[in-house]
C-alpha positions as CSV (number, residue, x, y, z in Angstrom):
1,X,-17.1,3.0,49.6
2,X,-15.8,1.7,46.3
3,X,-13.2,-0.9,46.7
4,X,-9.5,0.0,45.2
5,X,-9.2,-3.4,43.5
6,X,-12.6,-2.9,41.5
7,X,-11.3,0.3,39.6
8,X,-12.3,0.8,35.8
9,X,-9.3,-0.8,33.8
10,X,-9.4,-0.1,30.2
11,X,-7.4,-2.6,28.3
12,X,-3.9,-1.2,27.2
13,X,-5.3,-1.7,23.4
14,X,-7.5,1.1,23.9
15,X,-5.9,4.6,24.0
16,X,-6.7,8.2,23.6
17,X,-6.0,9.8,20.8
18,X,-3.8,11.6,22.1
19,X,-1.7,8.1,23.0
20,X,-2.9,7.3,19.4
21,X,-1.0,10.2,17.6
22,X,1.7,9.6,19.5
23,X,1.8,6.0,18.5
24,X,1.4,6.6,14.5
25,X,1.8,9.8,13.6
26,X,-2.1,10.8,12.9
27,X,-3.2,13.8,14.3
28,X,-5.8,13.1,17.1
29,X,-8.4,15.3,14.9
30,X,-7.7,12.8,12.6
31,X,-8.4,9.7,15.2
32,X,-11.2,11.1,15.8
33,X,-12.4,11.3,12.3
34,X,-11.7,7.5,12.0
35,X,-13.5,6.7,15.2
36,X,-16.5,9.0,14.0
37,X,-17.4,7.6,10.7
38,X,-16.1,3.9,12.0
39,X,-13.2,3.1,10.1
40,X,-12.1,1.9,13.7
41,X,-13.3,0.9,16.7
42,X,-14.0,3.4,19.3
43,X,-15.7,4.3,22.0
44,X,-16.6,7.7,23.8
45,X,-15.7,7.7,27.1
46,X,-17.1,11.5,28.9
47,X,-15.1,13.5,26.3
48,X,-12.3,11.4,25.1
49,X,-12.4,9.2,22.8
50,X,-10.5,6.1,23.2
51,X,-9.3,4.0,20.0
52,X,-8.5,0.5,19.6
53,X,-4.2,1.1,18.4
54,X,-3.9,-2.2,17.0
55,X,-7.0,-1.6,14.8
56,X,-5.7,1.7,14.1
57,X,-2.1,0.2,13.2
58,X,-3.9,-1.9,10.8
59,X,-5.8,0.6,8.7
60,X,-2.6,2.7,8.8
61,X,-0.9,-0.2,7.3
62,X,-4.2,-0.8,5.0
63,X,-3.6,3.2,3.7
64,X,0.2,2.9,3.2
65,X,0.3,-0.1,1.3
66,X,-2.5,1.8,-1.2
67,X,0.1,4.7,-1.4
68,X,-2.0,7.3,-4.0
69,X,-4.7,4.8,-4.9
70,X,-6.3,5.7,-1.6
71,X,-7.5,8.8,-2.8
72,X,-9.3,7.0,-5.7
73,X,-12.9,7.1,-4.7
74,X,-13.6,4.7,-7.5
75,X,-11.3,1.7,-5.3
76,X,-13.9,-1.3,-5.2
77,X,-13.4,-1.5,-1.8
78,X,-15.5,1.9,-1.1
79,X,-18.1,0.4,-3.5
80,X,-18.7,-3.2,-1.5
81,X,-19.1,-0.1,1.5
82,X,-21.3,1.8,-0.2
83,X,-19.2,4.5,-0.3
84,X,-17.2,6.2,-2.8
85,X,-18.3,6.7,-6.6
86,X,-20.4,4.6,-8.6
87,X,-18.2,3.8,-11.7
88,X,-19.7,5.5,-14.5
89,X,-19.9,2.2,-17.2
90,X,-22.3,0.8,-14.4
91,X,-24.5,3.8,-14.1
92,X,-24.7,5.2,-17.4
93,X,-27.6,3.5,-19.5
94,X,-26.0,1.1,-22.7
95,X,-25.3,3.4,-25.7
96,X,-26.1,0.5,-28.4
97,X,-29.2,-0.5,-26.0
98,X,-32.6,0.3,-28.4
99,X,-35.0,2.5,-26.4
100,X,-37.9,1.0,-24.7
């Protein structure tokens, strides 16, 4: 028989996402989302996911202090990720290069 005082006990930090979207706004589609492609940490726990807010507070603070640049996907910041677009200076070959 389990013992009462040994019960799971997830750390307040970690929420749902329901908790979460009631904490900042973001739709728990959108939690999900993050928690999916790690932009915070998560966990899975059965069928819920629950998200670390504080983490979650930070990259919503992160996003509104890019304002519109954070739809740039040419931001450095996705490019140390390897993510976003590959500027196209770096990629395209050097037009006053001689041909080998």
């Amino acid at each position: 028989m389990p013992d009462d005082n040994h019960q799971n006990v997830i750390h307040a930090d970690w929420v749902t996402t329901k908790q979460a979207a009631a904490e900042t706004g973001y739709a728990p589609a959108h939690t999900r989302r993050l928690a999916i492609r790690g932009a915070v940490p998560a966990t899975r726990v059965g069928r819920e996911w629950l998200v670390n807010l504080p983490a979650l507070r930070a990259h919503q603070a992160r996003m509104a202090a890019l304002g519109n640049a954070k739809h740039n996907p040419w931001r450095d910041e996705l490019a140390a990720q390897g993510r976003g677009r590959a500027r196209a200076a770096a990629d395209a070959p050097e037009a006053d290069a001689p041909p080998d």
